[in-house]
N, C-alpha and C positions, 0 to 999 in steps of 0.2 A: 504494500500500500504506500502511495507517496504521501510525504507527512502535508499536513494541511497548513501547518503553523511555516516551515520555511521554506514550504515548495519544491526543494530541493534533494532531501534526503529519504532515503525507503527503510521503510519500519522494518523491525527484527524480532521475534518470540523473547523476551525477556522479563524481568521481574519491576515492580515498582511499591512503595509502600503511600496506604490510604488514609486519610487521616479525616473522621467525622465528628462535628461536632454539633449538638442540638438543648438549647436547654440547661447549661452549663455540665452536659457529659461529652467527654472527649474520649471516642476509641480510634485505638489505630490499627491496621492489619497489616503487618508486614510479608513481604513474599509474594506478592500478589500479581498471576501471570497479566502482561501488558502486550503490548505491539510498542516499538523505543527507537526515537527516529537515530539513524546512523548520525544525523547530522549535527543537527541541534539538543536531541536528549530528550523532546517533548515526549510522554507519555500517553497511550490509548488502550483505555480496559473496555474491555467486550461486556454489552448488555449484561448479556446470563451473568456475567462474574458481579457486574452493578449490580442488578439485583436480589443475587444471592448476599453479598454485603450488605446491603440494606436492610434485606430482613432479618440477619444476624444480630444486625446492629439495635433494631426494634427489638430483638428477643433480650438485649444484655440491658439496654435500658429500663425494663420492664421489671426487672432485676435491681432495680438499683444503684447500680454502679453507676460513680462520677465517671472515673477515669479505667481504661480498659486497654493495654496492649496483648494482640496476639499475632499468630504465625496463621495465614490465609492456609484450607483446609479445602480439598475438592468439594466437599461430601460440606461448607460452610451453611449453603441452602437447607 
C-alpha cells in the first residue's frame, strides 16, 4: 500500500503501540500488528484489529481500571 501521509513510501507488516484514553482511563496495547510506511514511519492498523481494541478496551474500563498496559493478543476480541 502507498502510505497516504508522504506519498512516497510502501507500507510493510510491522508492529506499533496504541494508546487510548476516555474519561481519565488510559490503556495502552503494545505489539500491535500495523502496515509502517518504509519512508516516513506513519502507522496503519486494520479495522478488525481497531475494533477488537476497542472493545477490549470497553471491557477493562468497565472494570475499573484508570491506567492499563498490555501486550496486543490475537484472540484480544
Amino acid at each position: 500500500m502507498k502510505c497516504m501521509i508522504c506519498k512516497h513510501g510502501e507500507t510493510f507488516d510491522g508492529f506499533t503501540t496504541v494508546t487510548l484514553e476516555k474519561n481519565g482511563t488510559t490503556i495502552v496495547f503494545q505489539k500491535v500488528p500495523a502496515l509502517v510506511c518504509d519512508k516516513c514511519g506513519e502507522k496503519y492498523v486494520k479495522g478488525d484489529v481497531t475494533s477488537g481494541l476497542l472493545k477490549k478496551a470497553k471491557e477493562i474500563m468497565l472494570g475499573g481500571v484508570k491506567v492499563d498496559i498490555r501486550e496486543y493478543q490475537l484472540n484480544v476480541a
